[in-house]
Structures are given as C-alpha cells and as structure tokens.
Wavefront OBJ file of the C-alpha trace (Angstrom):
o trace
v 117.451 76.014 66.775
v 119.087 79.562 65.858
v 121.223 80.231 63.370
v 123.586 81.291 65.956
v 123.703 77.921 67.890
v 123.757 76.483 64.694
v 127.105 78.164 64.177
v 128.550 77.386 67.545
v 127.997 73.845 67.099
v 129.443 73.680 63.754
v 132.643 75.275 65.091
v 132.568 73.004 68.419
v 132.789 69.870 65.964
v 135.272 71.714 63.796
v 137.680 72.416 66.672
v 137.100 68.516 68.119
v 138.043 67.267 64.536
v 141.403 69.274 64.113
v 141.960 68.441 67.382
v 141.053 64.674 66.885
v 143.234 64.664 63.666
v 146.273 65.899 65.618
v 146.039 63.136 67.962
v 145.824 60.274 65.541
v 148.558 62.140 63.400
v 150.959 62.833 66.870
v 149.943 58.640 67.923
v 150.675 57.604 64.514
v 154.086 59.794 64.131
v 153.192 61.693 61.167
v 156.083 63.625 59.768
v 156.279 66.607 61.572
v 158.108 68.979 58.664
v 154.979 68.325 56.725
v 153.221 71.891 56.255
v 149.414 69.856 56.549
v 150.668 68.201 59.904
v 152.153 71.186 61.109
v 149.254 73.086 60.556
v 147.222 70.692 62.300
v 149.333 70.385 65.495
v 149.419 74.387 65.480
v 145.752 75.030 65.344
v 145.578 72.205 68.176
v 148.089 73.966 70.291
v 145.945 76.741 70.101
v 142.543 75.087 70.614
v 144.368 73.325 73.469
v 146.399 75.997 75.191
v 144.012 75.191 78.678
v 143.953 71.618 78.854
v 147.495 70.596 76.756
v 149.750 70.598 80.255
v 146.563 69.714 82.449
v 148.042 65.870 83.122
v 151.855 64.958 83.614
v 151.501 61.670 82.145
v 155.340 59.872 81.262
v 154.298 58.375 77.419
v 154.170 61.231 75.283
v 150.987 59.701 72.800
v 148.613 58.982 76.145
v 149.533 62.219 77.191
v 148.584 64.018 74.028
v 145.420 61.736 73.753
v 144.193 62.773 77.292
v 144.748 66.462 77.067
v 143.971 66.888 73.596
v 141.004 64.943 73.786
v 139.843 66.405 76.871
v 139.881 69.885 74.962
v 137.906 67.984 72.306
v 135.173 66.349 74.697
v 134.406 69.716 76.231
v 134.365 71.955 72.691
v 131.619 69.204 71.616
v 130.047 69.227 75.335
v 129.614 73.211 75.643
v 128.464 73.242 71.310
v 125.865 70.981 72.485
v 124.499 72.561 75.455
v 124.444 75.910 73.572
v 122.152 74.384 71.443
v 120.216 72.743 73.859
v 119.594 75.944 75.748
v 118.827 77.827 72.640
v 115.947 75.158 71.599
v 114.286 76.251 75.367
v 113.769 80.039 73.976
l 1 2 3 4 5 6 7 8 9 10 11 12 13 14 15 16 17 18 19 20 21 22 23 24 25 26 27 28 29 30 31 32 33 34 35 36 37 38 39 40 41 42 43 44 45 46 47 48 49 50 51 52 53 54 55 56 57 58 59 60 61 62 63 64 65 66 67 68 69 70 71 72 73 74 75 76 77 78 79 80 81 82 83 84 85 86 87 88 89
C-alpha cells in the first residue's frame, strides 16, 4: 500500500471518529459551552455539511445518529476502497 493511501485512510478514520464522538457527545447531552465539545460538534458540522440535513427525522439524537453516521460510514467506505485500489497498482 502507498504512502498516499496510507494517508487517506488515516484521515477517513480520523474524520469517522470526530464524527463518532459528536454523536455519542450530542446522544449523551454533553454540555454544549464546553470549548472540547464545541470543537467537536464544529469539525462535525463541517465533515457533515452533505449528509447533516439528508433525513427529516422528528427526535433530534436519531436524527444526528443517522446523518452523522452516514457521513462517517462513507469517509471509512471511500478510505478503504482507496486503499484497496491502490494495492491493485
């Protein structure tokens, strides 16, 4: 495997743990004025900008665990299959 697909993995599972983090911390109603939490639930707005609206679903914490772990599922999906393609050169 390349260094390169090396590096996209890493960051795939770095942006599906911040983004897993903010879900347990949003589920578990971590205090929100916290600068950690807030950081967290900024850099998982951002990670999430495409999928965090995606499904209109009426409780708040299933909502946030559907799109915010959809955004996770497909960061460690597409880290994977960059590696897997780079193992075929």
């Amino acid at each position: 495997m390349s260094g390169i697909a090396r590096l996209i993995r890493l960051l795939a599972h770095v942006a599906a743990t911040i983004l897993v983090v903010w879900i347990l911390l949003f589920v578990f109603d971590a205090n929100r004025a916290n600068d950690v939490v807030h950081w967290f639930q900024d850099a998982a707005d951002w990670l999430a900008t495409w999928s965090r609206n995606l499904f209109s679903i009426d409780n708040a914490k299933l909502r946030t665990t559907v799109n915010y772990g959809l955004a996770a599922v497909v960061y460690v999906f597409v880290g994977g299959l960059v590696t897997r393609v780079s193992r075929r050169d």
